[in-house]
Backbone as numpy.savetxt, mean C-alpha at the origin, in Angstrom:
# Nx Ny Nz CAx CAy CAz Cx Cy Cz
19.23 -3.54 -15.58 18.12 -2.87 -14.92 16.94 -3.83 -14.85
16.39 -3.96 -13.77 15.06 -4.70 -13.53 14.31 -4.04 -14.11
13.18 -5.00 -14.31 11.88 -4.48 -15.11 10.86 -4.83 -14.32
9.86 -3.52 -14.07 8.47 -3.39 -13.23 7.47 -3.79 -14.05
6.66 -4.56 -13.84 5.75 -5.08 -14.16 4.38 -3.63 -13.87
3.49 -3.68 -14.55 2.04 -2.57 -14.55 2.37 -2.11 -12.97
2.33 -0.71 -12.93 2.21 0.00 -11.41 0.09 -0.16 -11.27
0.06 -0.71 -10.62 -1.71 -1.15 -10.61 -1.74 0.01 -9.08
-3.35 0.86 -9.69 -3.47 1.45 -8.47 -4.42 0.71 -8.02
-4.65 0.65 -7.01 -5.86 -0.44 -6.55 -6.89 0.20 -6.01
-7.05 0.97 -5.38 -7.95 1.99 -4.75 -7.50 2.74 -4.08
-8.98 3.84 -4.12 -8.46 5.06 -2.96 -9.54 5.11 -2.41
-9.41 5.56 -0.78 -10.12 5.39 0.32 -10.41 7.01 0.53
-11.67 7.47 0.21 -11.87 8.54 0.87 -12.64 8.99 2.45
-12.41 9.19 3.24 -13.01 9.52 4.80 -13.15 10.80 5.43
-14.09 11.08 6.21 -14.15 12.44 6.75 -14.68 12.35 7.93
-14.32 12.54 9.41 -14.55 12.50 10.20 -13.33 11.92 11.45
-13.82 11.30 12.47 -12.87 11.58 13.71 -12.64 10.41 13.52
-10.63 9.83 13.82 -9.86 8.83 13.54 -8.82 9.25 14.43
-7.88 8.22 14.26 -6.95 7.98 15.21 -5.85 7.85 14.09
-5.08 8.70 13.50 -3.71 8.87 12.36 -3.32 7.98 13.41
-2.29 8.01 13.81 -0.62 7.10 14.43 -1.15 6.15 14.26
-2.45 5.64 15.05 -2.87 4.24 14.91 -3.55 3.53 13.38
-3.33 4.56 12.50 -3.99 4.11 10.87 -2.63 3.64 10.82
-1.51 4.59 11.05 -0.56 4.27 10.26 0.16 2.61 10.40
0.17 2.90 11.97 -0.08 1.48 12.67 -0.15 0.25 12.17
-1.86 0.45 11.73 -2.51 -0.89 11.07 -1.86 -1.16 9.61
-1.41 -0.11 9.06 -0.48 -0.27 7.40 0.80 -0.85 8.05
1.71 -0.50 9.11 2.69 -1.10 8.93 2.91 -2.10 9.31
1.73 -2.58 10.60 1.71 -3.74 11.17 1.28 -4.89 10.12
0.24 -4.79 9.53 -0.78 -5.03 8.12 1.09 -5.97 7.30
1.68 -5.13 6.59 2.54 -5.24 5.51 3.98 -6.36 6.64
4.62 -5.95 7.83 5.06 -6.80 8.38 5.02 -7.95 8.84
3.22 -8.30 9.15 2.60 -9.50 9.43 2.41 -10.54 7.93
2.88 -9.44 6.40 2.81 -10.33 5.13 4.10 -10.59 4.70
4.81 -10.26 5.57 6.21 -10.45 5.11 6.91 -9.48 4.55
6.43 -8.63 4.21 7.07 -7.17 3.53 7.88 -6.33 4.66
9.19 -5.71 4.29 10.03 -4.89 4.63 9.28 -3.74 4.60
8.89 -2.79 5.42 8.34 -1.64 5.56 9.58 -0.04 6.09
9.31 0.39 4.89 9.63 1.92 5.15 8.92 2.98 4.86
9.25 3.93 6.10 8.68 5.76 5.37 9.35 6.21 4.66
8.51 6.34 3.40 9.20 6.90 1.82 9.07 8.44 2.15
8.15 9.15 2.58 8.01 10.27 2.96 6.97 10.77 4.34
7.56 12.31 4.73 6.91 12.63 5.81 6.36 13.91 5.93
5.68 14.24 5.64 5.69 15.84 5.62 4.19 16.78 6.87
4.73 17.53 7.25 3.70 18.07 8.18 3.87 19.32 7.85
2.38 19.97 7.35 2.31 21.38 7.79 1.55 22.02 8.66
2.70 23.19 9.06 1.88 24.03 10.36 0.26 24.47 10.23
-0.10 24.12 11.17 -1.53 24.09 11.43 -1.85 25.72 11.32
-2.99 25.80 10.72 -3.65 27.46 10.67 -5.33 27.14 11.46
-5.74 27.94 10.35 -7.48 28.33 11.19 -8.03 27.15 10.30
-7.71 26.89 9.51 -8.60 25.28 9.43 -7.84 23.86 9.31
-6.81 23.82 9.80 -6.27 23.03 10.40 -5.12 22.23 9.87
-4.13 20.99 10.84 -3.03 20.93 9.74 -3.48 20.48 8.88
-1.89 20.13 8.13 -1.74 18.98 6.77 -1.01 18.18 7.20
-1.11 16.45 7.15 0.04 15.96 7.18 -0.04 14.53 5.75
1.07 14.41 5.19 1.53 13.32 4.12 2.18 12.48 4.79
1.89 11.14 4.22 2.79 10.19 4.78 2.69 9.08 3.78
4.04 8.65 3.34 3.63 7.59 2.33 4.93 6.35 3.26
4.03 5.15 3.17 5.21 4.22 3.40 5.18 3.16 1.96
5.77 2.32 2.10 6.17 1.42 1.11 6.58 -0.07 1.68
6.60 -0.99 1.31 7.04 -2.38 1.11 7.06 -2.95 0.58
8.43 -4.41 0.45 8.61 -4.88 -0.59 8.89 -5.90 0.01
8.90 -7.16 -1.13 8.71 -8.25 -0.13 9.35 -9.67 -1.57
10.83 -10.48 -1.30 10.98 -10.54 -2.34 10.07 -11.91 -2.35
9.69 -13.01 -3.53 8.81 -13.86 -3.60 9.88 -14.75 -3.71
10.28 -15.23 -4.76 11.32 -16.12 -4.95 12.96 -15.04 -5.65
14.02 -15.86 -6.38 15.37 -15.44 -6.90 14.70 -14.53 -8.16
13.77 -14.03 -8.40 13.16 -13.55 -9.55 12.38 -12.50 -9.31
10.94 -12.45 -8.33 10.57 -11.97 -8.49 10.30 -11.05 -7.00
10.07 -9.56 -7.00 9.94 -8.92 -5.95 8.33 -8.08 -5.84
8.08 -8.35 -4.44 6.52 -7.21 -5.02 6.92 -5.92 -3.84
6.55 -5.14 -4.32 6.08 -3.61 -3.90 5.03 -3.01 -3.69
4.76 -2.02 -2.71 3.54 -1.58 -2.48 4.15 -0.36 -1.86
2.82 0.79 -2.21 3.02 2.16 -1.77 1.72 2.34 -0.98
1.60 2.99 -0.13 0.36 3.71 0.38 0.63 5.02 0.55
0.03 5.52 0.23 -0.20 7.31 0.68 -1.33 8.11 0.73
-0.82 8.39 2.20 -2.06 8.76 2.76 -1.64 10.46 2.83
-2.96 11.39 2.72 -2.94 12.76 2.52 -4.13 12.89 3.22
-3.37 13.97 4.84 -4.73 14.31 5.65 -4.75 15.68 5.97
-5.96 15.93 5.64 -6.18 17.75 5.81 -7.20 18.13 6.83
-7.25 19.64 6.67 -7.73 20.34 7.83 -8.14 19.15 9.43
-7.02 18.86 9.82 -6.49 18.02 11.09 -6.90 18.88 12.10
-7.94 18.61 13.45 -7.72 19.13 14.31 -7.69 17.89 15.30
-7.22 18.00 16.51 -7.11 17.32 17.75 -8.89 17.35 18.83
-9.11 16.25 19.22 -10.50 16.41 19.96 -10.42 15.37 20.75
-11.63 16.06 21.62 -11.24 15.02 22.86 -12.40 14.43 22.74
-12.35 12.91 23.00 -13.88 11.73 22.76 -13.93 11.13 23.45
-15.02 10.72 24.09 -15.19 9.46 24.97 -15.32 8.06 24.71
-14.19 7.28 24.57 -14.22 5.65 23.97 -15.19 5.23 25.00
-15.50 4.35 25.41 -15.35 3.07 26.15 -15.27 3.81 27.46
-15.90 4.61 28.10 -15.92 5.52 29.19 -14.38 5.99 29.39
-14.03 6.27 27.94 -12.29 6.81 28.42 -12.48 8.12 27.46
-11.52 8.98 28.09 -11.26 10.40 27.41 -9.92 10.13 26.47
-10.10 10.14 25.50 -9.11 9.74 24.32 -8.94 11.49 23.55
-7.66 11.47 23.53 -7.76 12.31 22.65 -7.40 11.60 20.33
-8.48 12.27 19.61 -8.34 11.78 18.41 -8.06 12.84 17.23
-8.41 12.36 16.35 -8.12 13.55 15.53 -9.44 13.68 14.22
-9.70 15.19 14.14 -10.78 15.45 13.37 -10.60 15.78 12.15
-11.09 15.08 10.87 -10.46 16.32 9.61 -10.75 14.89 8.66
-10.34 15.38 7.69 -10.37 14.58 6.16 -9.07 13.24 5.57
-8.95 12.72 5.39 -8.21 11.66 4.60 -8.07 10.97 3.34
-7.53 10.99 2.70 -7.51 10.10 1.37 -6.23 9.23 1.40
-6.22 8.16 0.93 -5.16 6.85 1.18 -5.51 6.04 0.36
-4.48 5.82 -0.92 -4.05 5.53 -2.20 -3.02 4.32 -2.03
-3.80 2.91 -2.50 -2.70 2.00 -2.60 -2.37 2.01 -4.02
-1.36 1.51 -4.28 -0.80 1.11 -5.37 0.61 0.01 -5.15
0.67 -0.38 -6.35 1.43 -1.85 -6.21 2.22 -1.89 -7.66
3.41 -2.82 -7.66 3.83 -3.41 -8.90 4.58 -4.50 -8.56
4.62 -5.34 -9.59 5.76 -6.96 -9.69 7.61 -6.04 -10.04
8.12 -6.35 -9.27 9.11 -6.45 -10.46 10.14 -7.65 -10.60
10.54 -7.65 -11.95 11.25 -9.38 -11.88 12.22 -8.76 -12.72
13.35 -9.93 -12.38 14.65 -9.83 -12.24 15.27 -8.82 -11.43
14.99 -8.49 -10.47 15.75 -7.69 -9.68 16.76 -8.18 -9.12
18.01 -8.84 -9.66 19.09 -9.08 -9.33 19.61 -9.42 -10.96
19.11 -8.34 -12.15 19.38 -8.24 -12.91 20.75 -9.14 -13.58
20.17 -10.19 -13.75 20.65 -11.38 -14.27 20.79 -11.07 -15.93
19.73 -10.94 -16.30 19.91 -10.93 -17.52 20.29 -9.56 -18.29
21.45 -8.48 -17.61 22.12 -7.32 -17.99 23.15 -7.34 -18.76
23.38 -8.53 -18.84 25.34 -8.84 -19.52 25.53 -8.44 -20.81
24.46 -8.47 -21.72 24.49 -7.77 -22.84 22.90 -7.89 -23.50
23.08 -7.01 -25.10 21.60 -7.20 -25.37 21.33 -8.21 -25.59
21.77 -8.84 -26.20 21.47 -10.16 -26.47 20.83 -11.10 -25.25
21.31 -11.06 -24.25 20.70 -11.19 -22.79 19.51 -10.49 -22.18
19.08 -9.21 -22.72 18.14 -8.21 -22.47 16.94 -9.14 -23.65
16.77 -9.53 -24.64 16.32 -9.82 -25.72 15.82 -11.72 -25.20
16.91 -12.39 -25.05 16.17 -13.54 -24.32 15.22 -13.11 -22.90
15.62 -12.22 -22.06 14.68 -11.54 -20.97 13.30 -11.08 -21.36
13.29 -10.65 -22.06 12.24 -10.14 -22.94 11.44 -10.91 -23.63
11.77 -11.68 -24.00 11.40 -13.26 -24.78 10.53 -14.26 -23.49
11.44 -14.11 -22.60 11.11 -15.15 -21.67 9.79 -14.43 -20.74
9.79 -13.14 -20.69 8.61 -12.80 -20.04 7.04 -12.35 -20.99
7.70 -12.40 -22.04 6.45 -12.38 -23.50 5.84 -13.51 -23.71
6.74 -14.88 -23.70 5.98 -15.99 -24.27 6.19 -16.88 -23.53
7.05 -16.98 -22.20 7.01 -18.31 -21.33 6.39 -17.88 -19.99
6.59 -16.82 -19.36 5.83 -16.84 -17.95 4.87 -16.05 -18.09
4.42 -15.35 -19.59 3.84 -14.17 -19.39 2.16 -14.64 -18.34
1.81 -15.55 -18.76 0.45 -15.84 -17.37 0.75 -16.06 -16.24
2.23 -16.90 -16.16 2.60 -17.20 -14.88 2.28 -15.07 -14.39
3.07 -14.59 -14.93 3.35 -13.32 -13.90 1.66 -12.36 -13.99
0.64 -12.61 -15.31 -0.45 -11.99 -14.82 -1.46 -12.43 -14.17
-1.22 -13.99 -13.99 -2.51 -14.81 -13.30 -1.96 -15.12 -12.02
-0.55 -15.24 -12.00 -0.02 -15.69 -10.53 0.37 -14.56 -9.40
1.05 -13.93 -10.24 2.29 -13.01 -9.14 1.29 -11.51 -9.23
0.95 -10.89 -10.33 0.26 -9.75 -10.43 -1.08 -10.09 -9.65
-1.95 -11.15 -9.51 -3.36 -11.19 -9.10 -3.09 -10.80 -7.77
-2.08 -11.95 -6.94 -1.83 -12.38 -5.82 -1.38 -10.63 -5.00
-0.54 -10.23 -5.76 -0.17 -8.80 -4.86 -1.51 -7.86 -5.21
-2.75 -7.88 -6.00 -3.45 -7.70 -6.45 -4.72 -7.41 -5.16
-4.94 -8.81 -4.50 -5.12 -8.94 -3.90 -4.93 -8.99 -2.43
-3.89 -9.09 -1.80 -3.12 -8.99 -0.85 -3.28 -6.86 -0.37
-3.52 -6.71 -1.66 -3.78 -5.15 -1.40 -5.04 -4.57 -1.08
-5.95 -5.42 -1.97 -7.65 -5.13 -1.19 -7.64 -6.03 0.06
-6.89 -6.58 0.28 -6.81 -6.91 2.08 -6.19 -6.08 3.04
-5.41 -5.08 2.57 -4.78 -3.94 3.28 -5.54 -3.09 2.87
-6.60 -3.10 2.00 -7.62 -1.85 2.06 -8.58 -2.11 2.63
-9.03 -3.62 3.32 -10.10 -3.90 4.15 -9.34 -3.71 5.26
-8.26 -3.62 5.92 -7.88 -3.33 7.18 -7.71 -2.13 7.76
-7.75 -1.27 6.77 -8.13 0.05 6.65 -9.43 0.47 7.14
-9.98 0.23 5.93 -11.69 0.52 6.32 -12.17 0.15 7.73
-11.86 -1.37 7.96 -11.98 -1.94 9.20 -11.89 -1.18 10.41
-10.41 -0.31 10.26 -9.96 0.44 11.66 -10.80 1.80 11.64
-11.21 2.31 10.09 -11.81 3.27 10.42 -13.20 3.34 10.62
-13.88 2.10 10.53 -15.12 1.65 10.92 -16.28 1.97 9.67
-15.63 1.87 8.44 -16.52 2.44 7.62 -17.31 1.12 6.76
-18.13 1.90 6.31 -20.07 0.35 5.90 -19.32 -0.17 4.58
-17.94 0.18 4.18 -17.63 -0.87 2.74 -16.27 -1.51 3.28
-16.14 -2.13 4.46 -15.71 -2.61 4.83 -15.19 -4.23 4.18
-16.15 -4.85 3.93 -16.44 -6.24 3.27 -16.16 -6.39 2.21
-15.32 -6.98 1.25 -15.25 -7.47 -0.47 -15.60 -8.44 -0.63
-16.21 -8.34 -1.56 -16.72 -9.63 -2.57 -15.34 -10.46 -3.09
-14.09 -10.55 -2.80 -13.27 -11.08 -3.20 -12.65 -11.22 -2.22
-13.17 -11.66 -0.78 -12.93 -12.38 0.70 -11.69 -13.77 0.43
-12.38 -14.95 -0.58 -11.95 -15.95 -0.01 -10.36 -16.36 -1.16
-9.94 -15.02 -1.75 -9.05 -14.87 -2.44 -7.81 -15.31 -2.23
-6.94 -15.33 -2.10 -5.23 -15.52 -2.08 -5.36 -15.24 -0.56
């Protein structure tokens, strides 16, 4: 069995007002394909709309392996409520968008050995264990953990970005 390194949540994005869902989702999957990550919908869920409006969940995921060792992962999930449909004027165009609330939760983890090499016995589990305690243990929290660390407050500035909101910018710009 592979071993996951800290599930790090990295932030959550709260928003309220008129957005464009398909095209958020968009910018996450386009975002994670343009870094090399394999992108899937982990889940989908829509509920029927009432008097204050739908629900819809959507979480995708990607993973992306680094080298014969190590793999990174990422989740986003996004949870949008009282959803209604409205019509806006872009750019002298009639767009239809969508009105209502959002929250969108990254989170991330390393995991290494995922081609569980070192399963053959305990004794093999025990040098594994050894080797990530006292020989790479900085390699994997200064190298591999920072780096997906980061790579994630860049998918949370592309976020903000699309939704046009004033914390757009990090102080940790010229990062990985």
């Amino acid at each position: 069995m592979s071993v996951r390194r800290n599930l790090m949540n990295i932030q959550m994005i709260k928003y309220r007002g008129i957005f464009d869902y398909p095209e958020l989702l968009r910018v996450i999957y386009t975002w994670g394909t343009r870094q090399g990550f394999e992108m899937h919908e982990k889940k989908s869920k829509h509920k029927v709309p009432d008097a204050r409006g739908a629900e819809q969940e959507q979480t995708l995921l990607g993973w992306r392996k680094i080298d014969a060792y190590v793999k990174f992962w990422f989740f986003v999930d996004t949870r949008a409520e009282f959803l209604k449909d409205v019509d806006v004027i872009v750019e002298g165009k009639k767009r239809r968008l969508t009105q209502g609330k959002i929250r969108i939760r990254f989170t991330g983890y390393v995991e290494l050995d995922y081609n569980n090499r070192f399963e053959t016995s305990k004794f093999m589990e025990g040098v594994r264990d050894f080797y990530h305690k006292f020989i790479i243990r900085t390699k994997i929290q200064n190298v591999w953990e920072d780096t997906l660390y980061y790579r994630l407050y860049k998918l949370n500035k592309a976020v903000k970005e699309h939704l046009d909101m004033e914390g757009k910018h990090l102080a940790s710009e010229g990062r990985w």
